[in-house]
N, CA, C and O atoms as a Maestro MAE file, in Angstrom:
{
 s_m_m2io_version
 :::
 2.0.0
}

f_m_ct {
 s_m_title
 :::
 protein
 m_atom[328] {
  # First column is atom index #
  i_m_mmod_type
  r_m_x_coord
  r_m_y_coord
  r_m_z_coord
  i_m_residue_number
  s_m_chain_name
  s_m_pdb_residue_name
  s_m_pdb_atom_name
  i_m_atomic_number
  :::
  1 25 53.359 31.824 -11.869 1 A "UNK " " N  " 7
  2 3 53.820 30.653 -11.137 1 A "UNK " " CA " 6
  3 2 54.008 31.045 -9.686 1 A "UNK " " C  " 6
  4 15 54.461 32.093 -9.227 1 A "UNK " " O  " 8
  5 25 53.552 29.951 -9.063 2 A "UNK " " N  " 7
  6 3 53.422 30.204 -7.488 2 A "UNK " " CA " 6
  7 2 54.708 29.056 -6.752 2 A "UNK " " C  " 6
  8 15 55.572 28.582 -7.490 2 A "UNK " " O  " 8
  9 25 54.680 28.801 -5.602 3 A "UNK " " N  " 7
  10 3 55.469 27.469 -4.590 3 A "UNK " " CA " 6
  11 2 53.680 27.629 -3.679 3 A "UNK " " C  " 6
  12 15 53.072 28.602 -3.234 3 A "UNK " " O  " 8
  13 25 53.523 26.884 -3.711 4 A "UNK " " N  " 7
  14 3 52.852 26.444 -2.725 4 A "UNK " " CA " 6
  15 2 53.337 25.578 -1.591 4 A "UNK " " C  " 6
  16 15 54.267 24.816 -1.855 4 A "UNK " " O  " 8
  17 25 52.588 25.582 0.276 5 A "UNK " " N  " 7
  18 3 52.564 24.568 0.595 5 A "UNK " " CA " 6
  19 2 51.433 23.789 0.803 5 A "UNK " " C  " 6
  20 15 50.331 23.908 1.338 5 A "UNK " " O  " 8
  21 25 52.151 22.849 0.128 6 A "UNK " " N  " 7
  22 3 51.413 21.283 0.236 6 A "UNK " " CA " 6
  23 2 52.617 20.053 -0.049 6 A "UNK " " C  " 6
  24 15 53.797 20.269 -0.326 6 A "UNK " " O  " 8
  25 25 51.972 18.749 0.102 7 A "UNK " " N  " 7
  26 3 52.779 18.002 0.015 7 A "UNK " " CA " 6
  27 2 52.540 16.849 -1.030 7 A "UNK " " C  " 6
  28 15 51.462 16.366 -1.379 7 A "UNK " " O  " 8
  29 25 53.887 16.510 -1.466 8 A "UNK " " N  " 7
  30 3 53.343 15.238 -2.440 8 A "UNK " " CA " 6
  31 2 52.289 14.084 -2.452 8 A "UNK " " C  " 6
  32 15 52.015 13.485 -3.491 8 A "UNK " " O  " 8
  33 25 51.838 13.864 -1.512 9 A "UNK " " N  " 7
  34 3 50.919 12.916 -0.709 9 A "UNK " " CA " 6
  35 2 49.617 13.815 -1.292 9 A "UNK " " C  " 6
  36 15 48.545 13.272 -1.026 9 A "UNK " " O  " 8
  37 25 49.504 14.999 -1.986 10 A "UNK " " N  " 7
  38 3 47.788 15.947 -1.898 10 A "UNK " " CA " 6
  39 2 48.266 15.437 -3.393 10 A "UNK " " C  " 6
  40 15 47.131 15.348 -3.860 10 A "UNK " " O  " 8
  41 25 49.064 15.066 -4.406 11 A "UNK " " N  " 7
  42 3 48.396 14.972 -5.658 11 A "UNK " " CA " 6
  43 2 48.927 13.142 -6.182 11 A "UNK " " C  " 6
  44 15 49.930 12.935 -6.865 11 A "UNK " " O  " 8
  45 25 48.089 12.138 -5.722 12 A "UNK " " N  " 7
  46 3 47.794 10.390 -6.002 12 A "UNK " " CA " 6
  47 2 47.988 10.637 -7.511 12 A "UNK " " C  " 6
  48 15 48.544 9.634 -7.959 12 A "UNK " " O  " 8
  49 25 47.799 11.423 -8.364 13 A "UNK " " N  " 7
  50 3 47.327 11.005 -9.273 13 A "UNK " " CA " 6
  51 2 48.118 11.993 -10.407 13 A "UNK " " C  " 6
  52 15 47.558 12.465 -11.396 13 A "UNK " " O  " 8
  53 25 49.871 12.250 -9.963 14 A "UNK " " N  " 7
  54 3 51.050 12.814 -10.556 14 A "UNK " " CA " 6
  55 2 51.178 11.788 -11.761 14 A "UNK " " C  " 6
  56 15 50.610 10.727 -12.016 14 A "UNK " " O  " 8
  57 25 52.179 12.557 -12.412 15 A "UNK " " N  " 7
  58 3 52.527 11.559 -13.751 15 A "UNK " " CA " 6
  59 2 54.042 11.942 -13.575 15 A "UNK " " C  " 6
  60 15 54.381 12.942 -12.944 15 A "UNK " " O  " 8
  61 25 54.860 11.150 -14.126 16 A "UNK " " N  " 7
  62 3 56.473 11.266 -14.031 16 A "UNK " " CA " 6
  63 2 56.755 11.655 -15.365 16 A "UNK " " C  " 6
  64 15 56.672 10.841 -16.285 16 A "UNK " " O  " 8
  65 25 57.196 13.251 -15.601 17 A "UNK " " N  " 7
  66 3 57.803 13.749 -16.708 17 A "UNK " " CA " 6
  67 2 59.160 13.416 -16.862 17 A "UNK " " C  " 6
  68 15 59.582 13.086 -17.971 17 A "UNK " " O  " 8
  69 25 59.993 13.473 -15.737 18 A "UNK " " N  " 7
  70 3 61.229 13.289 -15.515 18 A "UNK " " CA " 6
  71 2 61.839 12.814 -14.710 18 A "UNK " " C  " 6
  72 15 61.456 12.980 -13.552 18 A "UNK " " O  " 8
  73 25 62.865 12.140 -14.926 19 A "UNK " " N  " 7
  74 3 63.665 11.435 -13.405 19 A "UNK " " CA " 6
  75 2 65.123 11.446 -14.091 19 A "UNK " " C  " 6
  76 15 65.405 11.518 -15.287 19 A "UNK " " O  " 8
  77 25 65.951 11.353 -12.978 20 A "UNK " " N  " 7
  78 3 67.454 11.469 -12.683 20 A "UNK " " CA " 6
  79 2 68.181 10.771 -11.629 20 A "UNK " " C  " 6
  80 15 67.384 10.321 -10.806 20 A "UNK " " O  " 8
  81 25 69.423 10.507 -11.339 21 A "UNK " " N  " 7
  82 3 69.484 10.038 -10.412 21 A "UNK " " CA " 6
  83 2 69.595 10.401 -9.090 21 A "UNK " " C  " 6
  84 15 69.678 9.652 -8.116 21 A "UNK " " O  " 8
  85 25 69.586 12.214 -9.139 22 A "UNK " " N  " 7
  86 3 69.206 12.819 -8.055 22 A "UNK " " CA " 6
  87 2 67.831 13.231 -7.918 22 A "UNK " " C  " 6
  88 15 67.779 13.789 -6.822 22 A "UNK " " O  " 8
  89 25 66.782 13.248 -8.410 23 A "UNK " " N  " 7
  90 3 65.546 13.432 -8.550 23 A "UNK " " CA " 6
  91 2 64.398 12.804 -9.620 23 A "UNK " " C  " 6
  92 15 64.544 11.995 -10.537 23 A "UNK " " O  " 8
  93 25 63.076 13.578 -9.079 24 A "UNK " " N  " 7
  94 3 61.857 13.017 -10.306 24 A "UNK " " CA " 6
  95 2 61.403 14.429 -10.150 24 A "UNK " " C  " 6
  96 15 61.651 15.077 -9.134 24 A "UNK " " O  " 8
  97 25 60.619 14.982 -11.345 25 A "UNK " " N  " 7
  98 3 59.868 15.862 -11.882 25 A "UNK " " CA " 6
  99 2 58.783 15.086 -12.235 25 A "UNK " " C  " 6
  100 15 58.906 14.132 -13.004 25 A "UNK " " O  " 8
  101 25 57.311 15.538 -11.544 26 A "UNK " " N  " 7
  102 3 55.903 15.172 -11.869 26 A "UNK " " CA " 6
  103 2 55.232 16.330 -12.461 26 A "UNK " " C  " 6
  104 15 55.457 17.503 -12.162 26 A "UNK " " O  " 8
  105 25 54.511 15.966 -13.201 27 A "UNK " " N  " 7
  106 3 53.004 17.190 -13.675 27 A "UNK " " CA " 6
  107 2 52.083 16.765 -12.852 27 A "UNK " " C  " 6
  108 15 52.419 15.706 -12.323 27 A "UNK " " O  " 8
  109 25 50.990 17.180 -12.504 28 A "UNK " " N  " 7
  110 3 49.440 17.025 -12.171 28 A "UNK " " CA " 6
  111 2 48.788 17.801 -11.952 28 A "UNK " " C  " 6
  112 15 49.311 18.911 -11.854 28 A "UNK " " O  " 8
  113 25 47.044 17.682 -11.710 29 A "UNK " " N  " 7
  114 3 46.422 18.966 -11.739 29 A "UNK " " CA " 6
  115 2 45.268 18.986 -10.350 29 A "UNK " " C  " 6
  116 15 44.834 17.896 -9.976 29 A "UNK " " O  " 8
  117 25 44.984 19.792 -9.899 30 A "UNK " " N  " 7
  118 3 44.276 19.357 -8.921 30 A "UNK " " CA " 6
  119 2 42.915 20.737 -8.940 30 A "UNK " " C  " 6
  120 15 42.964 21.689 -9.720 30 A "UNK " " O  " 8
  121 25 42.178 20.598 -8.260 31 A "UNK " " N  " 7
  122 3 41.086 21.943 -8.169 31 A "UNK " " CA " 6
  123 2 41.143 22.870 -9.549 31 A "UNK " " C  " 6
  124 15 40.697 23.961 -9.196 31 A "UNK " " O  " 8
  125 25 41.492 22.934 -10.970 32 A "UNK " " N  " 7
  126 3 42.053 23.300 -11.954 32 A "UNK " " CA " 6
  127 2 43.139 24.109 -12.008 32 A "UNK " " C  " 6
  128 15 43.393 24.863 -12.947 32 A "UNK " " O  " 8
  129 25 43.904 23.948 -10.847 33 A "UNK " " N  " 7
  130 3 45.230 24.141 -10.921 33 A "UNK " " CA " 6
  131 2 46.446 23.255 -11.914 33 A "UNK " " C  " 6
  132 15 46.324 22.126 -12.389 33 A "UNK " " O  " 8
  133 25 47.576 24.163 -12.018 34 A "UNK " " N  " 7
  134 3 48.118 22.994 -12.755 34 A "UNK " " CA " 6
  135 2 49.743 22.869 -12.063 34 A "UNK " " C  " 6
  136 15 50.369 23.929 -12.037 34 A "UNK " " O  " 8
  137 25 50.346 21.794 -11.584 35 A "UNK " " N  " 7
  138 3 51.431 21.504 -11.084 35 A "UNK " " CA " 6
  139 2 52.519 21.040 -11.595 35 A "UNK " " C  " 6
  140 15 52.320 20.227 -12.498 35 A "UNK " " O  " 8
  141 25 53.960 21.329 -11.266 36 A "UNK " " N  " 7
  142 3 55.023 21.049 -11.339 36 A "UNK " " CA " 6
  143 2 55.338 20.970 -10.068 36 A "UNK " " C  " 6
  144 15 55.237 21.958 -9.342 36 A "UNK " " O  " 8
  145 25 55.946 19.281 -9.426 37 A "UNK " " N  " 7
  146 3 56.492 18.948 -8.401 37 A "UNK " " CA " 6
  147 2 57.709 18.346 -8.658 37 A "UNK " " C  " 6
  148 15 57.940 17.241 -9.148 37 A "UNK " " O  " 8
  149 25 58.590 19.358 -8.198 38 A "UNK " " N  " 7
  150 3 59.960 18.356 -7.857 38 A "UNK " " CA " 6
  151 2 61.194 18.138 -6.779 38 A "UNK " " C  " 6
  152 15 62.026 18.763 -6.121 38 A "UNK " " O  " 8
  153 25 60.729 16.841 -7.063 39 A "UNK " " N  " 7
  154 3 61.097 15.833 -6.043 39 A "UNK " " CA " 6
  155 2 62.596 15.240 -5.793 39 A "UNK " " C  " 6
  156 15 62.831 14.133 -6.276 39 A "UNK " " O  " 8
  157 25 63.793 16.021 -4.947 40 A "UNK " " N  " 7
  158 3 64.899 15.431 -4.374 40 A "UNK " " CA " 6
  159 2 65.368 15.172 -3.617 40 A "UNK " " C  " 6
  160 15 66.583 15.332 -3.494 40 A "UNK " " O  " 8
  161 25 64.460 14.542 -2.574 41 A "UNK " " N  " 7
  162 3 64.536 13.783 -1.229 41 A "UNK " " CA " 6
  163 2 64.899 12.896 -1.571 41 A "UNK " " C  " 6
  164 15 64.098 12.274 -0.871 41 A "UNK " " O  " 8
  165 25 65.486 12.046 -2.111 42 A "UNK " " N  " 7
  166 3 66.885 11.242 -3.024 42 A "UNK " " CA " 6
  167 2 67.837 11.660 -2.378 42 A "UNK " " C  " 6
  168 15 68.350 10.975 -1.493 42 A "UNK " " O  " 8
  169 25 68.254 12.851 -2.688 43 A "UNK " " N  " 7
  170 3 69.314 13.474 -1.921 43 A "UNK " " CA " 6
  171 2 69.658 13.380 0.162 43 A "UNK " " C  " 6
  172 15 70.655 13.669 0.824 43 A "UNK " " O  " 8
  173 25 68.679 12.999 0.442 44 A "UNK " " N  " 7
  174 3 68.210 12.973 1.639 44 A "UNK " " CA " 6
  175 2 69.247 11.323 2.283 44 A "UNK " " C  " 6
  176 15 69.548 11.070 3.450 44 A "UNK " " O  " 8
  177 25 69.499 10.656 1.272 45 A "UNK " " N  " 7
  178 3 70.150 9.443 1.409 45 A "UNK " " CA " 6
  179 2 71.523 9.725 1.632 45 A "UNK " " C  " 6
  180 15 72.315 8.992 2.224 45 A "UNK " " O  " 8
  181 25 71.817 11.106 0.996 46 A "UNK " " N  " 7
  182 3 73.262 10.822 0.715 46 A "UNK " " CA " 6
  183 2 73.977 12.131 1.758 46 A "UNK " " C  " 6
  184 15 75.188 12.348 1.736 46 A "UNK " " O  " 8
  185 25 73.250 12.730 2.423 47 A "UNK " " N  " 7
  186 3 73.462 14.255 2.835 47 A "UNK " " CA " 6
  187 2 72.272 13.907 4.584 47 A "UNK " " C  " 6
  188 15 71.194 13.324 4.701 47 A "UNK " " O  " 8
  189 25 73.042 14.501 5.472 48 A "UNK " " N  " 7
  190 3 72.581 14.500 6.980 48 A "UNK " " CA " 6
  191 2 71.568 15.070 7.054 48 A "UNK " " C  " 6
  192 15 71.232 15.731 6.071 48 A "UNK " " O  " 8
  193 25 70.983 15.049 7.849 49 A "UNK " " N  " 7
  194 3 69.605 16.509 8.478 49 A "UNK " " CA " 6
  195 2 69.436 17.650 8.510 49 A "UNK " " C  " 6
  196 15 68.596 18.492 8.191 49 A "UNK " " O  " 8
  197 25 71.163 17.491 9.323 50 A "UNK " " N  " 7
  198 3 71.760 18.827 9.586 50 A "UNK " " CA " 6
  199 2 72.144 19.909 8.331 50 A "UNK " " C  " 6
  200 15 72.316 21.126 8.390 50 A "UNK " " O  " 8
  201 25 72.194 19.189 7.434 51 A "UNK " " N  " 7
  202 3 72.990 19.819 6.107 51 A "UNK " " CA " 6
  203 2 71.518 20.287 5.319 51 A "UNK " " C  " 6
  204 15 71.335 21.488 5.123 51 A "UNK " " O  " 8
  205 25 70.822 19.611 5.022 52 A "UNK " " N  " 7
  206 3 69.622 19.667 4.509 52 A "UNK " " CA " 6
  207 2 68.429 19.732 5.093 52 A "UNK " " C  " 6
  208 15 67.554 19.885 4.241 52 A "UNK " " O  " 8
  209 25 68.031 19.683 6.142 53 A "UNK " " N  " 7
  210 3 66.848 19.963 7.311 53 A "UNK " " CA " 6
  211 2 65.968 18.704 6.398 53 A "UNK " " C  " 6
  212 15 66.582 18.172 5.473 53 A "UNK " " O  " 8
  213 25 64.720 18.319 6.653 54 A "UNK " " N  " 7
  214 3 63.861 16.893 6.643 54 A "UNK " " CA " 6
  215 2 63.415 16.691 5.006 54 A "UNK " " C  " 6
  216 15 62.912 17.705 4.523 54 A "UNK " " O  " 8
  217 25 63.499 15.846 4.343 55 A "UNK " " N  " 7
  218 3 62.988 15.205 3.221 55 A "UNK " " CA " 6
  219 2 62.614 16.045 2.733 55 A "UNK " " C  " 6
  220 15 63.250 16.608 1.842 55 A "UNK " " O  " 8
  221 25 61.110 16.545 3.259 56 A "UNK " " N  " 7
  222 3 60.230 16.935 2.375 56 A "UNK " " CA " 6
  223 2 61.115 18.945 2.440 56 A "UNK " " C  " 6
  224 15 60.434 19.640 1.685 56 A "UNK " " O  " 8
  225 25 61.698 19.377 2.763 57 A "UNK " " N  " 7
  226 3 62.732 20.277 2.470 57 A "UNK " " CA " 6
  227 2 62.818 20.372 0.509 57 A "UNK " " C  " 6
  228 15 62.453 21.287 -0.228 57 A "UNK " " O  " 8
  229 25 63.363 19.206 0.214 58 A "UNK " " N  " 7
  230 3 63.471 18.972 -0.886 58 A "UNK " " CA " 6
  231 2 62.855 18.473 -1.660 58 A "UNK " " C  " 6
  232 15 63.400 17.770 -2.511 58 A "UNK " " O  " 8
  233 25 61.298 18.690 -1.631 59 A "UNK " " N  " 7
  234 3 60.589 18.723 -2.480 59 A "UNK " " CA " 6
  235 2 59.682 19.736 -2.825 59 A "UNK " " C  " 6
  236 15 58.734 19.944 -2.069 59 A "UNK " " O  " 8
  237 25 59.863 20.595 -4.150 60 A "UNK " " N  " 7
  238 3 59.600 21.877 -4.582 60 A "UNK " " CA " 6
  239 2 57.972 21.322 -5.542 60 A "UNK " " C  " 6
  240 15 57.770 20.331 -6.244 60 A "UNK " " O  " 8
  241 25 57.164 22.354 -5.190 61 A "UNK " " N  " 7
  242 3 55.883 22.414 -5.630 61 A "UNK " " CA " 6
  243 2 55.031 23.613 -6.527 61 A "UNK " " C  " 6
  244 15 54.148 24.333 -6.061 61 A "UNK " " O  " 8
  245 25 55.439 23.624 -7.663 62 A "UNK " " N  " 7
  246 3 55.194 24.462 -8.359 62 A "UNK " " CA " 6
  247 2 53.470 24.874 -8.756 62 A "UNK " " C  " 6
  248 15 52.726 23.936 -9.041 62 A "UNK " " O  " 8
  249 25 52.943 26.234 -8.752 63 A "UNK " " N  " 7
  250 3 51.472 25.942 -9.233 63 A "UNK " " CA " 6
  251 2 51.569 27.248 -10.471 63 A "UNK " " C  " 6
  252 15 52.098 28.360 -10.488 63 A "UNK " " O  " 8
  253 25 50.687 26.369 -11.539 64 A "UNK " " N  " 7
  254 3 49.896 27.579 -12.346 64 A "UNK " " CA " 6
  255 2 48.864 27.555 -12.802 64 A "UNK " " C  " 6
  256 15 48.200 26.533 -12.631 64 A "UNK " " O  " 8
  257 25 48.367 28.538 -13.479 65 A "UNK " " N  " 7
  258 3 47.047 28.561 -13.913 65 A "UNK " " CA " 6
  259 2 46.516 28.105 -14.972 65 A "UNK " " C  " 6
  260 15 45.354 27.735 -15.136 65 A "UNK " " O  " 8
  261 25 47.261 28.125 -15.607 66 A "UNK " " N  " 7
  262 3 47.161 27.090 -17.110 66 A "UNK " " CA " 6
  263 2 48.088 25.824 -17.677 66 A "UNK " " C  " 6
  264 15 49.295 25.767 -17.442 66 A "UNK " " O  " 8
  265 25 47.525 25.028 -18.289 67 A "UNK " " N  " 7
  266 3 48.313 24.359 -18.902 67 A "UNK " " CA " 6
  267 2 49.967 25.001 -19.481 67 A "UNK " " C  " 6
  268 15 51.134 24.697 -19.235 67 A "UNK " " O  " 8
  269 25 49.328 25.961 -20.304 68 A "UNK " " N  " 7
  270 3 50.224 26.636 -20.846 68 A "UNK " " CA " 6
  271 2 51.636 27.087 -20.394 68 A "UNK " " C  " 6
  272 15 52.745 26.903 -20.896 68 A "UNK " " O  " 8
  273 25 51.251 27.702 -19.342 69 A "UNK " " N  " 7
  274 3 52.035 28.075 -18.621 69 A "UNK " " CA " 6
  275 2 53.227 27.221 -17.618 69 A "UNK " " C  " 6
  276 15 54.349 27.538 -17.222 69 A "UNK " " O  " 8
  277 25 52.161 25.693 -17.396 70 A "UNK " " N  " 7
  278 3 52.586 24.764 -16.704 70 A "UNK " " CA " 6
  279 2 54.110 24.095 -18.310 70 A "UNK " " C  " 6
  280 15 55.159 23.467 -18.172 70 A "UNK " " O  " 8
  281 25 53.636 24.490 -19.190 71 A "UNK " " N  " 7
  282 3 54.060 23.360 -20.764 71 A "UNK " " CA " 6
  283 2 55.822 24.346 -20.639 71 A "UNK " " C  " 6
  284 15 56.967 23.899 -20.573 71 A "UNK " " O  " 8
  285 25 55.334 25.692 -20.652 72 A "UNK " " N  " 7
  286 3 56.367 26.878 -21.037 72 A "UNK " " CA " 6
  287 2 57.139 26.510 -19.614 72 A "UNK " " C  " 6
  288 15 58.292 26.093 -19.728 72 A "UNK " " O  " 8
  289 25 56.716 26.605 -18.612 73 A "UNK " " N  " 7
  290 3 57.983 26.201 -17.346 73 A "UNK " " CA " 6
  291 2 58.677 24.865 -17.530 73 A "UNK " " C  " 6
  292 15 59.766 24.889 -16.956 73 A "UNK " " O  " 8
  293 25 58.389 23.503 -18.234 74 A "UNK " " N  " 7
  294 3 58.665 22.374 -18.204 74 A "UNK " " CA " 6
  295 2 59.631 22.339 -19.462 74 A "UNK " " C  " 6
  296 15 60.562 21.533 -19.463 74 A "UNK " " O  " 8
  297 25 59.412 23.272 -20.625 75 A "UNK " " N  " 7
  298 3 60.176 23.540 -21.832 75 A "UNK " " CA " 6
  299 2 61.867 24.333 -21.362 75 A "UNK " " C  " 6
  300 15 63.013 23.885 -21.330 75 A "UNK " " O  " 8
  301 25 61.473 25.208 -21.162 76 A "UNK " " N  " 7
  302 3 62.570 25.894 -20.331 76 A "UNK " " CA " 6
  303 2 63.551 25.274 -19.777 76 A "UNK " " C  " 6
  304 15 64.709 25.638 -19.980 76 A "UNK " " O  " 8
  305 25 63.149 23.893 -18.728 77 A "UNK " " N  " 7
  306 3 64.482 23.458 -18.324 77 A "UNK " " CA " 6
  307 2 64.432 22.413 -18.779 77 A "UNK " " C  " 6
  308 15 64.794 21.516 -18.017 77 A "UNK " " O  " 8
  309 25 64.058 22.066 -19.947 78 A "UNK " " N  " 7
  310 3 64.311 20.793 -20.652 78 A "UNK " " CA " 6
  311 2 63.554 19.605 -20.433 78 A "UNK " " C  " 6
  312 15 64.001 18.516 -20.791 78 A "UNK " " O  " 8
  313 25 62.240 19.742 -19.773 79 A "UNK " " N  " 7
  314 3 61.720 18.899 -19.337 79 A "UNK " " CA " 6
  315 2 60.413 18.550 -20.543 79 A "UNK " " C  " 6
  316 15 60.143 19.559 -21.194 79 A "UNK " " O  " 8
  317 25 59.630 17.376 -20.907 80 A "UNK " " N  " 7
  318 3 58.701 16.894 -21.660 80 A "UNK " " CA " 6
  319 2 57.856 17.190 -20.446 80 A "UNK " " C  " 6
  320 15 58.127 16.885 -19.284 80 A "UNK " " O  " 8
  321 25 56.726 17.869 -20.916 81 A "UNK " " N  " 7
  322 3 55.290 17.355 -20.023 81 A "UNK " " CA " 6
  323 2 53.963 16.856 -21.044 81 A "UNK " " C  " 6
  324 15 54.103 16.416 -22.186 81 A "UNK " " O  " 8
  325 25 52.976 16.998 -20.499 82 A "UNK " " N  " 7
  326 3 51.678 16.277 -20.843 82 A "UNK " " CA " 6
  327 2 51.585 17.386 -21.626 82 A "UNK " " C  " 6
  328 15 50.603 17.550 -22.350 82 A "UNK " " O  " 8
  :::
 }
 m_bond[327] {
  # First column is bond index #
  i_m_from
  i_m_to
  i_m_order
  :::
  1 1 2 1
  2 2 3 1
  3 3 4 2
  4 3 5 1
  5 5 6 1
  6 6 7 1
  7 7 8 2
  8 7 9 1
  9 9 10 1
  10 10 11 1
  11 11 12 2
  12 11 13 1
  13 13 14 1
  14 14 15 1
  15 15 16 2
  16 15 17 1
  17 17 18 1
  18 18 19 1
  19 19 20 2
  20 19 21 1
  21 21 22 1
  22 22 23 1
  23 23 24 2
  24 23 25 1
  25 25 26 1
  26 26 27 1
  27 27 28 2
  28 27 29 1
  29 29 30 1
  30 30 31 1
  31 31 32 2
  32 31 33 1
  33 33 34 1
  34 34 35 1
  35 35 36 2
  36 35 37 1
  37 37 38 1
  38 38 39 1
  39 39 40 2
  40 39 41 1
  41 41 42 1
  42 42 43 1
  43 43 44 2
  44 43 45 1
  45 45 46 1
  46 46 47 1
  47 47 48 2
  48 47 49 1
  49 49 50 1
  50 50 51 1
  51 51 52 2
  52 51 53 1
  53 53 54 1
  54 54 55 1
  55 55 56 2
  56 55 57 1
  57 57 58 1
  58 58 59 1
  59 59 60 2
  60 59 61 1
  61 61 62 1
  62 62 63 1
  63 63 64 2
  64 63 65 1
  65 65 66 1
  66 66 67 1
  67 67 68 2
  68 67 69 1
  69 69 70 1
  70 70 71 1
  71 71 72 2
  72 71 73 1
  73 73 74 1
  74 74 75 1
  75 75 76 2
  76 75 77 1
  77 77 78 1
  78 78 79 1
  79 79 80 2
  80 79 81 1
  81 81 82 1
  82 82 83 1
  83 83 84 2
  84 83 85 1
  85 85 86 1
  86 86 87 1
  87 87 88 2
  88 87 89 1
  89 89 90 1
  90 90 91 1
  91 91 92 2
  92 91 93 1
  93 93 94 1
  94 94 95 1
  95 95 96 2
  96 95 97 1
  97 97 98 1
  98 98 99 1
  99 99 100 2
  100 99 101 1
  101 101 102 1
  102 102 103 1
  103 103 104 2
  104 103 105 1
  105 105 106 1
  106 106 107 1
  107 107 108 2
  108 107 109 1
  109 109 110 1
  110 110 111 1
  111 111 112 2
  112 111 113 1
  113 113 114 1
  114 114 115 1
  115 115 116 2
  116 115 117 1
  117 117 118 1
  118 118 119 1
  119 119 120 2
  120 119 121 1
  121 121 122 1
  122 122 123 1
  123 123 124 2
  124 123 125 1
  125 125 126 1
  126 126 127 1
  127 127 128 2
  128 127 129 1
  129 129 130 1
  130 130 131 1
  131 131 132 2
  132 131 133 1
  133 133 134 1
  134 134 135 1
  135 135 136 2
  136 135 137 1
  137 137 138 1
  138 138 139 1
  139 139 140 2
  140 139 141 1
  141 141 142 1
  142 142 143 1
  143 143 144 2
  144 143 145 1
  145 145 146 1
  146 146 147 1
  147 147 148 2
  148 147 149 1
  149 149 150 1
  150 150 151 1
  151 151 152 2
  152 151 153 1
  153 153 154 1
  154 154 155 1
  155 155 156 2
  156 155 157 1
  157 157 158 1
  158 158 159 1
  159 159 160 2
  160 159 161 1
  161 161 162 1
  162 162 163 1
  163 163 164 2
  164 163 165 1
  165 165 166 1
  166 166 167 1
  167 167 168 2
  168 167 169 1
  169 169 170 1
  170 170 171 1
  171 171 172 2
  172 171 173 1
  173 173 174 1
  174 174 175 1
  175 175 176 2
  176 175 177 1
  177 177 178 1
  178 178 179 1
  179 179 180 2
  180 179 181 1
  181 181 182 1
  182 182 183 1
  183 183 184 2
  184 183 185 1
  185 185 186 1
  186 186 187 1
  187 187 188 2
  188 187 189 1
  189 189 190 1
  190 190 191 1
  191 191 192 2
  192 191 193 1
  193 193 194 1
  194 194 195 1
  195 195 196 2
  196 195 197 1
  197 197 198 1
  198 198 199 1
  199 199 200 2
  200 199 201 1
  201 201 202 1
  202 202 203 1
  203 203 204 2
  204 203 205 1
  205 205 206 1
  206 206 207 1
  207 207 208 2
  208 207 209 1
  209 209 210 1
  210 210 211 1
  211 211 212 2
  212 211 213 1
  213 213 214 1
  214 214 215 1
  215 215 216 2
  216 215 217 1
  217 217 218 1
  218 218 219 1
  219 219 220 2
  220 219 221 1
  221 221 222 1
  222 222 223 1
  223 223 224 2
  224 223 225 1
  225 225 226 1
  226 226 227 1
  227 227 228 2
  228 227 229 1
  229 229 230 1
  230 230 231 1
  231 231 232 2
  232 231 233 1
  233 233 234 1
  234 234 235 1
  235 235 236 2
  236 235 237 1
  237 237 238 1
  238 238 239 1
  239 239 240 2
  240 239 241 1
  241 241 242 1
  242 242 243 1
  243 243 244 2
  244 243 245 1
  245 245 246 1
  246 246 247 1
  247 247 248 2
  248 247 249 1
  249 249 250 1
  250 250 251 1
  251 251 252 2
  252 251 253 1
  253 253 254 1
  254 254 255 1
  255 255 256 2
  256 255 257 1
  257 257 258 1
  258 258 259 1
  259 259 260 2
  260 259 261 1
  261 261 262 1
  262 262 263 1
  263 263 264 2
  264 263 265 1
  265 265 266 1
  266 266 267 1
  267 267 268 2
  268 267 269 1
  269 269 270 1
  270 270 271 1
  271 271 272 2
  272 271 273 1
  273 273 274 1
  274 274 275 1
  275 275 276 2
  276 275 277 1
  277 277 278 1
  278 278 279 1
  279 279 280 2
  280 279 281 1
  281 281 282 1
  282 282 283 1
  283 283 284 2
  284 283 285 1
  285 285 286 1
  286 286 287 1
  287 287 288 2
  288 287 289 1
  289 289 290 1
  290 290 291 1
  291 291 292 2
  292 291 293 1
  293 293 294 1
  294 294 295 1
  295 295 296 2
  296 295 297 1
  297 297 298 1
  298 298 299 1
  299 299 300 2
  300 299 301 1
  301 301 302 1
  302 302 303 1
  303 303 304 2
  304 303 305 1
  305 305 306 1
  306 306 307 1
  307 307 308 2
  308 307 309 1
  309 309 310 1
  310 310 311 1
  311 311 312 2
  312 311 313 1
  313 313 314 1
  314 314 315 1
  315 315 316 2
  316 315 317 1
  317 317 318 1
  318 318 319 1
  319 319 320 2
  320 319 321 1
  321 321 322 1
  322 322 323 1
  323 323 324 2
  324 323 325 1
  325 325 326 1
  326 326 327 1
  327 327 328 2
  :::
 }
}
């Protein structure tokens, strides 16, 4: 498992595994990569600039190489994926 940068805007075509009322957790896959993005620029409503530096701050972008691997990170913290 990697962080990449990129931004939520590079994968149209996420699916919503999870949501909360401080965040969403997406899967998707792109170039046969496989992703975990999550998303708590939610938080961004409730907390200054200063405290948290810009939106996309808080949105974490996970990459791996397999499904598998993508299934075993999403199990772990309790999350359902594809």
């Amino acid at each position: 498992m990697s962080q990449r940068e990129v931004r939520l805007a590079d994968f149209p075509d996420r699916q919503l595994i999870f949501g909360a009322e401080g965040g969403v957790v997406y899967a998707a896959t792109r170039a046969g990569k496989f992703y975990v993005i999550v998303d708590e620029s939610m938080f961004a409503d409730f907390l200054g600039e200063d405290e948290i530096g810009s939106a996309e701050s808080l949105i974490q972008i996970h990459e791996f190489s397999s499904a598998s691997e993508r299934a075993a990170f999403l199990s772990r913290r309790g999350w359902s994926g594809p």
